[in-house]
N, C-alpha and C positions, 0 to 999 in steps of 0.2 A: 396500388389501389386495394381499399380495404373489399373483402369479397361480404355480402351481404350475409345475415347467418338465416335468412329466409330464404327458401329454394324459389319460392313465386317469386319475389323477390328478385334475385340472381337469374333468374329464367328471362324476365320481363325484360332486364337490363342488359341482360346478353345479345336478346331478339334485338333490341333497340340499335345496339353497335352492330350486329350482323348486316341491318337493313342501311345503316350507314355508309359502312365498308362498298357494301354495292353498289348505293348510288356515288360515291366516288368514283368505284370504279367506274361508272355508265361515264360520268364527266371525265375521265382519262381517255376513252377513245374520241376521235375526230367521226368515225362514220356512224349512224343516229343506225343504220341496219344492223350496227356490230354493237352498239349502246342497248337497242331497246331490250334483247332479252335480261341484259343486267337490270335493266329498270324494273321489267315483271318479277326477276327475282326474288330483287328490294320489297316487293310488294307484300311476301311470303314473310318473313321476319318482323316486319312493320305489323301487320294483321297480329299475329301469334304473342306479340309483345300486350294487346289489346286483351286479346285471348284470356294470357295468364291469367291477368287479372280480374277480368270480367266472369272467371272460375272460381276464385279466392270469395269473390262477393257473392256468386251464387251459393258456396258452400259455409258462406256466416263466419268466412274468416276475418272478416272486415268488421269496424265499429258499427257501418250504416248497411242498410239491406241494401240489393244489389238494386234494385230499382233506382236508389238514392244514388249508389256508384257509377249508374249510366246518366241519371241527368248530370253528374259530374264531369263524365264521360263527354257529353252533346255541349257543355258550355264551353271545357277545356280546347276540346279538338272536335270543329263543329262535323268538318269534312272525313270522321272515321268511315262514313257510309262510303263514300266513294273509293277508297281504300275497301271495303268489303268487298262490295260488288264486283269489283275490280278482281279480287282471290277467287270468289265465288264463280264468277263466268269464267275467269281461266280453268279454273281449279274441276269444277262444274259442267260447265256448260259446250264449249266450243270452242275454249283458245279465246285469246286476245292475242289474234295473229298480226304480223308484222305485211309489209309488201303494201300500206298505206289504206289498209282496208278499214273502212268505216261498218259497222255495227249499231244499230237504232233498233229498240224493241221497247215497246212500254209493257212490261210481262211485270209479273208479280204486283208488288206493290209501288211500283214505278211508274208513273204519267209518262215520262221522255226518262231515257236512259239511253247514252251515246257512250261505245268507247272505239277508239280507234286505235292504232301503235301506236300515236301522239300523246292524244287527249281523251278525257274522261268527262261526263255531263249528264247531271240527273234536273229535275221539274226546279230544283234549288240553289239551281246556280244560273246566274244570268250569263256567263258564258261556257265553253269547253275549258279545261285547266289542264298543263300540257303534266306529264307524267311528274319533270322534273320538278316543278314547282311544289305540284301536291306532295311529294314525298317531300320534301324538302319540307316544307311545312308541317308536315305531319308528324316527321320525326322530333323537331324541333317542341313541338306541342305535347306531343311522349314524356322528353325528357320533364317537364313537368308535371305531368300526372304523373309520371312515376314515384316523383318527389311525395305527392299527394297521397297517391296509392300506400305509401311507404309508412306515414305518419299515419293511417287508419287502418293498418294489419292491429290485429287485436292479441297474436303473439308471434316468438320468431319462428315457429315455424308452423306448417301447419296440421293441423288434423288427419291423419287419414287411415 
């Protein structure tokens, strides 16, 4: 595999296989108690993959400003948000602990905001979305903004 000669670049796509790695690994145990911390893992790599890049655009490494990078961002991969939130309240707030606990707060700019060890749910989804899926989708939706991200870097490497 060719290595990218952009460090954003290479960073994004590494985050991307890291969060991969994990949720396979979640899908190789049978007990969902011994799965879910791989799942919240996964969630760390996924995020920072997003990160990279949404840095690149704030710093005008990109063709388009970064405002223009994030509606790209909201069409490609509609559900980054719940992936945020998700890093954010682990990360942040209290844990997204495990032992079947449900969590509901409409705080910040959130109407409904659900996560539990399962599933995840903001005002914009008409139901909860269980860990696996969303990631699973998400990564999938990555690999092509990253494609995307790639052909509007405006050189290889970048400024700093």
């Amino acid at each position: 595999m060719e290595v990218p000669r952009n460090p954003r670049l290479a960073g994004a796509k590494e985050q991307i296989t890291r969060g991969r790695l994990l949720l396979e690994e979640a899908h190789a145990v049978r007990d969902y108690d011994l799965a879910f911390p791989k799942l919240i893992a996964a969630v760390y790599p996924a995020r920072a993959a997003l990160e990279i890049m949404r840095e690149a655009a704030r710093l005008g490494e990109l063709t388009v400003p970064a405002k223009e990078f994030d509606r790209l961002v909201e069409e490609r991969v509609p559900r980054w948000r719940l992936i945020h939130v998700v890093r954010v309240r682990d990360f942040h707030h209290y844990g997204v602990q495990g032992g079947g606990r449900i969590i509901s707060d409409p705080s910040g700019s959130y109407k409904l905001l659900l996560t539990s060890d399962v599933v995840v749910q903001d005002e914009r989804e008409s139901r909860a979305i269980p860990y696996w899926v969303l990631l699973r989708e998400y990564l999938e939706q990555m690999d092509g903004l990253v494609g995307e991200f790639e052909s509007l870097l405006r050189k290889p490497t970048p400024s700093s």
